[in-house]
N, C-alpha and C positions, 0 to 999 in steps of 0.2 A: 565396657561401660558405654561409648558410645549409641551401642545400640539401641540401647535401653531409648536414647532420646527419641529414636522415632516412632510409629506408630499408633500417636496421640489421639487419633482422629476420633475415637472413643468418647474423649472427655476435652476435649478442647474443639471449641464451634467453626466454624468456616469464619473469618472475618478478611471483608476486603480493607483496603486503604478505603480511611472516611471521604465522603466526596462535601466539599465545600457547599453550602447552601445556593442554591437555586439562584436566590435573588442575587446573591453577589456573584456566584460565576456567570451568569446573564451579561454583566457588565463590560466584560473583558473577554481574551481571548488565550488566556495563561490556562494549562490544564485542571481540570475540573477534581482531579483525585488529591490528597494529599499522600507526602511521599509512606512508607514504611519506616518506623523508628527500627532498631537492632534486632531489642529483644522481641517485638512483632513479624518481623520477619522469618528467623529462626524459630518462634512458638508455630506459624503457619505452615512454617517448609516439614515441619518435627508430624505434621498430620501425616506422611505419607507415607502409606502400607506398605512400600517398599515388594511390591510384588513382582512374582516372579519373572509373568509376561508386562513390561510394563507401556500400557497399550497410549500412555499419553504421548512416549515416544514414540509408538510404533504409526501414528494419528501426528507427529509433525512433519513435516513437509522435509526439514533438515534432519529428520529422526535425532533432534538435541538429546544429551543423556541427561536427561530430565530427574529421575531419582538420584540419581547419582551428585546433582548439584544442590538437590536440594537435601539431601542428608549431610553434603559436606557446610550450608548452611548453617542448618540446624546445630552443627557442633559447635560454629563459629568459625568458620574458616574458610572467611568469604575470598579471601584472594585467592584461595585454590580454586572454590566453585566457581569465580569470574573464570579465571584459566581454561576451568575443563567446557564453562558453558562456550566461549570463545572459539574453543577448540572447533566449532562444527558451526558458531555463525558470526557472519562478518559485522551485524549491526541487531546483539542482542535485546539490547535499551528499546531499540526503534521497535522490532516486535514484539517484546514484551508490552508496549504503549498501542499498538495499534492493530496487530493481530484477533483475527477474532476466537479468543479460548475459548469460546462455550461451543463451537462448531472443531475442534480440534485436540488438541491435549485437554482442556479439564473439562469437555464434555465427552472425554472416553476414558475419563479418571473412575477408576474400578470403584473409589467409594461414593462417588458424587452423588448416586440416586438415593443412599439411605443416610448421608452424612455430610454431603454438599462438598465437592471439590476441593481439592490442594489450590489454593491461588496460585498457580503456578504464574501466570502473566507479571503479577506483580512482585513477586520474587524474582523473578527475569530483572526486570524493570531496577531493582532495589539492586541487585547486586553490581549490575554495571556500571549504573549510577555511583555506587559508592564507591567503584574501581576510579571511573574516571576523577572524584574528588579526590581519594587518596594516591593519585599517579600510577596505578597500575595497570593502566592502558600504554603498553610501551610502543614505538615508535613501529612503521613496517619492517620488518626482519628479512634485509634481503640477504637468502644466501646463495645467490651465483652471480656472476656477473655475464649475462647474455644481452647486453646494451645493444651489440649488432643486429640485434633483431630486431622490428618495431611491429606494435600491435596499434591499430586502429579502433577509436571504443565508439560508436555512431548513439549517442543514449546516456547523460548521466541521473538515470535511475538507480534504483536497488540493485538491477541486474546486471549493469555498467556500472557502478564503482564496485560491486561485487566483486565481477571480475577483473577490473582493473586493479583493487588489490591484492590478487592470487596471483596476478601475471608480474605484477608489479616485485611481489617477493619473491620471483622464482629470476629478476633480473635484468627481465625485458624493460625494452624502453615503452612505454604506454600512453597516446597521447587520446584524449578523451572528450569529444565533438557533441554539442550539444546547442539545439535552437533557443533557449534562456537564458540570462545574463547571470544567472546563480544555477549552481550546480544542486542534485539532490531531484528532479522531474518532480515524480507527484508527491515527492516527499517533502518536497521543497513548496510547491505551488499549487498543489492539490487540496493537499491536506490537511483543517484548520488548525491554527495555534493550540487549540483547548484539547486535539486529542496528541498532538504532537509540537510542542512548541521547537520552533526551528533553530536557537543554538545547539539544539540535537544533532541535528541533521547537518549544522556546519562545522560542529569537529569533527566528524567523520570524515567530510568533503576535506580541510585543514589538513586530518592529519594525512590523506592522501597523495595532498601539494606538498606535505612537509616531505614525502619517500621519492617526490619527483615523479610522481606523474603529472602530465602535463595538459592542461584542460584548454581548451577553445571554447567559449563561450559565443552566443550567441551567431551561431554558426549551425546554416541550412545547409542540407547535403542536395544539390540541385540547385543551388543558386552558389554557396560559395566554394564549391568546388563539386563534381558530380563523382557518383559511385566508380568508376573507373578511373578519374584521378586519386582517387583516395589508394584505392588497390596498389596503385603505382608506388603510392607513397610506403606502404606500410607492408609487412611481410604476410599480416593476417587481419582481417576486421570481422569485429561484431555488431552487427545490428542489433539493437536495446533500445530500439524506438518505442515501444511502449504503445497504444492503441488510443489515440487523440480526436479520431474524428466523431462527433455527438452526431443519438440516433436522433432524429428531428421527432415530433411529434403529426400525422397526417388530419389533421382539422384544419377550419379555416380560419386565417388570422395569426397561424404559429410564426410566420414573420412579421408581425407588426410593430410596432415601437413599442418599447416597455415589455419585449420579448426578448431574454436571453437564455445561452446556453451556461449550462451551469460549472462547467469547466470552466469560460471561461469567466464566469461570477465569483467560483474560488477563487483564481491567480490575483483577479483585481483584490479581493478581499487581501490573499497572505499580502501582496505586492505592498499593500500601505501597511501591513506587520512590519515591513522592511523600512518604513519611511517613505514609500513612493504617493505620488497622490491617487486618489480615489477617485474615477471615475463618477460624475450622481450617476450614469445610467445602472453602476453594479454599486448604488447605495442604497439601502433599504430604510432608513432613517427616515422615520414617520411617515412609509407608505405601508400598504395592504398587500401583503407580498403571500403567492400560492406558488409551493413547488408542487411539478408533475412529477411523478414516479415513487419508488419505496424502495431501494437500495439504498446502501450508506452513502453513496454520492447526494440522493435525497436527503439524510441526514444530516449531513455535513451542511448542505447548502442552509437547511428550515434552523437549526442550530445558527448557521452566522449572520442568518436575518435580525435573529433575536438579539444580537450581541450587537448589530449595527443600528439597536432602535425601531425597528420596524414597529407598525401600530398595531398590527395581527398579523399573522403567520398559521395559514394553514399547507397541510398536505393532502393532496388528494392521490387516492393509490385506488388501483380498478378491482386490486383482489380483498382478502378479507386479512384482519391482524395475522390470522394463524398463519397464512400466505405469503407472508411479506417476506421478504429476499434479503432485509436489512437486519442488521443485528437487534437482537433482541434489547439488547444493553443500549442500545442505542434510541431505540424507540423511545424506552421508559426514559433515557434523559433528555430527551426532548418532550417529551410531556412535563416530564419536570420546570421544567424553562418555560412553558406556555404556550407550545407548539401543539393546534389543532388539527386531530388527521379525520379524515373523511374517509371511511374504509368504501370498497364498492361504489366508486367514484370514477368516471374516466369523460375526458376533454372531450366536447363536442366543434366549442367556436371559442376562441379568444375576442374577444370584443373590447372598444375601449371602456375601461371600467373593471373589467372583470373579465370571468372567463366559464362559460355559460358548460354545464357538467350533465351528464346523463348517470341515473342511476344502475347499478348492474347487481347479479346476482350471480353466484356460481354455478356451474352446469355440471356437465357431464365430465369425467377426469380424459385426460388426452394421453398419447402417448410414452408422454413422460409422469405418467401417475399425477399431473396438476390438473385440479378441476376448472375449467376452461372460464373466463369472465364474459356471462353474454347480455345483454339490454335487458331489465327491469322496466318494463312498459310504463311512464309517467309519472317520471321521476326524476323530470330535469329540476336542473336551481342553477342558479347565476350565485358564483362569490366573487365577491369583490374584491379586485385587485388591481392595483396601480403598477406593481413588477410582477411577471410571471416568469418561472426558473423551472426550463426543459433539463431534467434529470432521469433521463431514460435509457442511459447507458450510454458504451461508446464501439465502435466497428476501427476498423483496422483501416490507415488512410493509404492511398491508392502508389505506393512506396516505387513500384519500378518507373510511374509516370515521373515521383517527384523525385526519383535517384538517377534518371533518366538511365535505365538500366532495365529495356525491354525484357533481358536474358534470364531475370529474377523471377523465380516462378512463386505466385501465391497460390491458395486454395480458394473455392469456391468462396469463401466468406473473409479475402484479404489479406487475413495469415500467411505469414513468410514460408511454402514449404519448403521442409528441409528434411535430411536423414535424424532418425530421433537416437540414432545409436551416437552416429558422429557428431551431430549438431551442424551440419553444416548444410548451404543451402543448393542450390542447383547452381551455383559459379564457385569454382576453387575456390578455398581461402576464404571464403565469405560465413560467418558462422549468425547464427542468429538464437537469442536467447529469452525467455520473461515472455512479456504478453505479447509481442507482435507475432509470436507463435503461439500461444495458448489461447489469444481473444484477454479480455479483460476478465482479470484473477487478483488474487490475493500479495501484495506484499513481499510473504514468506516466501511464496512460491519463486518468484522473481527471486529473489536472495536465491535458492535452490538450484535454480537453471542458471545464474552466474557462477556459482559454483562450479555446478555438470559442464559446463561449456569453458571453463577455464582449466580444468582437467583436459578437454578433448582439444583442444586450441596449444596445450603446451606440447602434446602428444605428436600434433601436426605439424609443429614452430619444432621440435627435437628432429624429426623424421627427413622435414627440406632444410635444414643445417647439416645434419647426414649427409644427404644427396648431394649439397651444393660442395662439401669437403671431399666426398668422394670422386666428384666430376672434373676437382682443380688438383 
């Protein structure tokens, strides 16, 4: 009987969570979707072909078993589907809210092109959420007791509490370094309220303190204590520093007053989500505010102008809509909201006032198959802007200078090199995982590599507990 419920997709439409009107989520910084009721949930999940290769898992970064939770959905049997989706990630909720599906599972969903996608995001989203209402998110499950060993976590992102909850269940002591006063990196302080509101992100961090791992807060590595004191201290450490330093924009005027970077325009923004105060310099409250760039960091940022009042809010991006590096879904809600974008637009001068634009045109494609953005002869324009927000991505910050730990070897572009088999880096013991090896990525990914690295990390942590028992 069961079977019968699924493979709807036929006669029942793609429907996401309704989103809240414009002008009211404008206001605020609470998420923009409303939740999934039961039986919406289950009628969505019941769309899915159930096929045989099923490429929306084979297209996740966790390869989650994706049909499998959404047919246990569909029958109604959501504490099992929390279980099994659990079973393969540490912070479903969170990527179901922020992951980008249209580039991963439900844009490699078998029906999507004649029948529009399984909402799988928000069925993600829905079941967890209704684990955590109904208590079925139980406590960390440790089952050994290896306390003698201690794991060092330099990072609490996705990819540091990842693995600090795997290391943490297998019984090691875990103790988790981080330069922020709240745990959770860009999930905590990157990322706006509206597409991830942050009591998310602190029962997660909670229930981690509740299993006894032990977090330092607002703690630099190179100022309060350097990479070779930490080594001392701990049996194994992971770097999960994440990739913080913003690419600057090269025009004149990018440091001038009423010039920031957008990282750190987020943190001041989440920071007053917290109660902190707000900075005016990252308050956009009835001024003319222009982000540079077309990534979701651009998003994020044109999006929290709008929330904080701003009087216009344009984007300027140098390629064209098709081009653009940001989420699609992400565009259209900010246009929604009253976000102006200037396609074929790129910086020339920041000036007080505004910030003076040259028009572009696309050329020839380059090596990576992208058609290259070059000068449109006479077609500058000045917009006006009181705050401009550098959102042009981030590079890898110069880690051996600030770990004082010359021995650390990067790559050409910053990145922590390491072995990709072991995860670890060119000093014993040192493991490194998420973006400070990948360059700035996704999320999920991050989630993925704490995983892979807290498998090879326990492997290492089993092998010198061998040695040291064989040696006495």
């Amino acid at each position: 009987m069961a079977e019968t419920r699924m493979l709807k997709f036929t006669d029942r439409a793609q429907t996401y969570p309704s989103k809240r009107a414009a002008e009211e989520r404008a206001n605020d910084f609470l998420e923009i979707a409303r939740p999934y009721i039961v039986a919406k949930a289950e009628e969505q999940a019941a769309r899915c072909s159930q096929c045989g290769v099923p490429f929306c898992q084979v297209h996740c970064p966790l390869h989650n078993n994706i049909p499998d939770w959404l047919k246990l959905t569909a029958e109604g049997r959501l504490e099992e589907a929390y279980e099994l989706s659990a079973a393969t990630s540490t912070m479903p909720e969170i990527c179901g809210r922020i992951c980008p599906q249209d580039r991963l599972c439900e844009g490699n969903c078998v029906i999507e092109k004649d029948f529009g996608s399984v909402t799988i995001g928000s069925v993600e989203k829905f079941i967890t959420d209704t684990a955590w209402d109904m208590g079925w998110v139980k406590p960390v499950r440790i089952t050994a007791d290896r306390s003698g060993q201690s794991v060092g976590i330099i990072g609490a992102g996705p990819a540091g509490l990842t693995t600090a909850e795997l290391l943490r269940s297998k019984g090691y002591t875990v103790h988790v370094y981080d330069r922020y006063d709240r745990a959770g990196g860009l999930l905590t302080y990157g990322i706006p309220g509206f597409k991830l509101e942050k009591p998310v992100v602190m029962r997660r961090v909670d229930r981690l303190r509740d299993a006894g791992v032990i977090f330092h807060s607002n703690f630099e590595v190179g100022r309060d204590a350097s990479l070779a004191e930490l080594r001392g201290r701990h049996d194994a450490l992971l770097v999960a520093t994440g990739v913080y330093k913003a690419r600057d924009v090269d025009v004149p005027g990018a440091d001038g007053a009423g010039v920031v970077a957008a990282l750190d325009y987020l943190t001041a923004s989440n920071r007053a989500g917290f109660g902190d105060a707000l900075p005016k310099n990252f308050d956009a409250a009835g001024k003319h505010v222009v982000v540079i760039g077309g990534g979701d960091t651009a998003m994020d940022c044109v999006r929290t102008a709008v929330r904080q009042g701003a009087a216009s809010v344009k984007c300027l991006y140098r390629r064209d809509r098709a081009n653009m590096p940001g989420s699609v879904r992400e565009v259209a809600h900010a246009e929604e909201e009253g976000v102006e974008f200037v396609w074929l637009a790129a910086p020339a001068a920041i000036v007080p006032g505004g910030v003076t634009a040259t028009r572009m045109r696309l050329g020839q494609a380059g090596a990576d198959g992208r058609r290259a953005p070059e000068v449109d002869p006479g077609g500058d324009f000045t917009a006006p802007a009181d705050l401009v927000i550098k959102a042009l991505g981030f590079d890898a910050e110069d880690l051996p200078g600030l770990f004082g730990a010359p021995d650390l070897s990067v790559t050409r572009w910053g990145t922590l090199r390491c072995d990709h088999k072991t995860m670890m880096t060119s000093l014993p013991g040192v493991f490194a995982a998420g973006d400070i090896v990948r360059g700035a990525s996704l999320v999920v990914w991050a989630v993925r590599d704490g995983r892979d690295v807290a498998a090879q990390m326990h492997q290492y942590l089993r092998a010198r507990a061998g040695a040291t028992a064989a040696a006495a």
